[in-house]
C-alpha positions, 0 to 999 in steps of 0.5 A: 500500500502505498500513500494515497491508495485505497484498500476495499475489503472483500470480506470480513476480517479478524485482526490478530496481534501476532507481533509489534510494530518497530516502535512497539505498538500492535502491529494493527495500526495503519501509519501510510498517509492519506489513504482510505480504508473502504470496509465495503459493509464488512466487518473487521474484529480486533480480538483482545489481548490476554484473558480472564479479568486481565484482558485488554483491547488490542486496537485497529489504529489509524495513525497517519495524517489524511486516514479515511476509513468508511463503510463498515463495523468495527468491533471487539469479539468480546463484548464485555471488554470492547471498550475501544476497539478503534484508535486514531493516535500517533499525531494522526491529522485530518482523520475521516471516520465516515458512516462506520458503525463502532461496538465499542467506542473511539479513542482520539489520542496523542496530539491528533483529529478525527470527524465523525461523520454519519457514525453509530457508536454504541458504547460497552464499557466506558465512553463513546468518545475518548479523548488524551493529550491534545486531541480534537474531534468533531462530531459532524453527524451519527448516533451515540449510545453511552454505556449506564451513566457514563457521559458520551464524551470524556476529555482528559486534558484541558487541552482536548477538544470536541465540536460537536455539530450534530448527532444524537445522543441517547435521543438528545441532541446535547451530549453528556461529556465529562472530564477537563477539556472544552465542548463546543456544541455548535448545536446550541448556537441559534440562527 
C-alpha cells in the first residue's frame, strides 16, 4: 500500500496481534498517509489481548495524517471488554471516520483529529468518545449510545477538544461529556 491508495475489503476480517510494530505498538495500526480504508459493509474484529479479568483491547489504529476509513463495523469479539476497539493516535491529522458503525467506542489520542461523520457508536464499557493529550474531534453527524451513566464524551486534558455539530445522543441532541477539556456544541448556537 502505498500513500494515497485505497484498500476495499472483500470480506470480513479478524485482526490478530501476532507481533509489534518497530516502535512497539500492535502491529494493527495503519501509519501510510492519506489513504482510505473502504470496509465495503464488512466487518473487521480486533480480538483482545490476554484473558480472564486481565484482558485488554488490542486496537485497529489509524495513525497517519489524511486516514479515511468508511463503510463498515468495527468491533471487539468480546463484548464485555470492547471498550475501544478503534484508535486514531500517533499525531494522526485530518482523520475521516465516515458512516462506520463502532461496538465499542473511539479513542482520539496523542496530539491528533478525527470527524465523525454519519457514525453509530454504541458504547460497552466506558465512553463513546475518548479523548488524551491534545486531541480534537468533531462530531459532524451519527448516533451515540453511552454505556449506564457514563457521559458520551470524556476529555482528559484541558487541552482536548470536541465540536460537536450534530448527532444524537441517547435521543438528545446535547451530549453528556465529562472530564477537563472544552465542548463546543455548535448545536446550541441559534440562527
Amino acid at each position: 500500500m502505498e500513500e494515497g491508495g485505497t484498500i476495499v475489503l472483500e470480506a470480513d476480517v479478524v485482526l490478530r496481534k501476532t507481533g509489534n510494530h518497530p516502535s512497539g505498538t500492535s502491529n494493527s495500526y495503519i501509519a501510510i498517509p492519506n489513504v482510505t480504508i473502504d470496509l465495503g459493509g464488512h466487518t473487521v474484529t480486533v480480538e483482545p489481548i490476554g484473558s480472564g479479568i486481565s484482558v485488554y483491547g488490542s486496537v485497529f489504529g489509524l495513525a497517519a495524517n489524511g486516514i479515511t476509513l468508511k463503510n463498515g463495523i468495527v468491533q471487539q469479539d468480546s463484548y464485555e471488554n470492547s471498550a475501544y476497539p478503534l484508535y486514531v493516535t500517533s499525531g494522526a491529522k485530518n482523520v475521516l471516520i465516515d458512516n462506520v458503525t463502532l461496538r465499542g467506542g473511539v479513542q482520539v489520542v496523542g496530539n491528533s483529529t478525527a470527524t465523525l461523520r454519519n457514525v453509530t457508536i454504541t458504547a460497552q464499557n466506558w465512553y463513546c468518545v475518548y479523548l488524551e493529550y491534545n486531541s480534537t474531534c468533531t462530531i459532524e453527524s451519527g448516533t451515540f449510545t453511552r454505556s449506564g451513566n457514563q457521559p458520551h464524551i470524556y476529555m482528559a486534558q484541558s487541552s482536548d477538544t470536541v465540536i460537536v455539530n450534530g448527532g444524537i445522543f441517547d435521543g438528545s441532541t446535547t451530549p453528556a461529556y465529562g472530564g477537563n477539556g472544552q465542548l463546543i456544541d455548535n448545536t446550541l448556537v441559534s440562527e
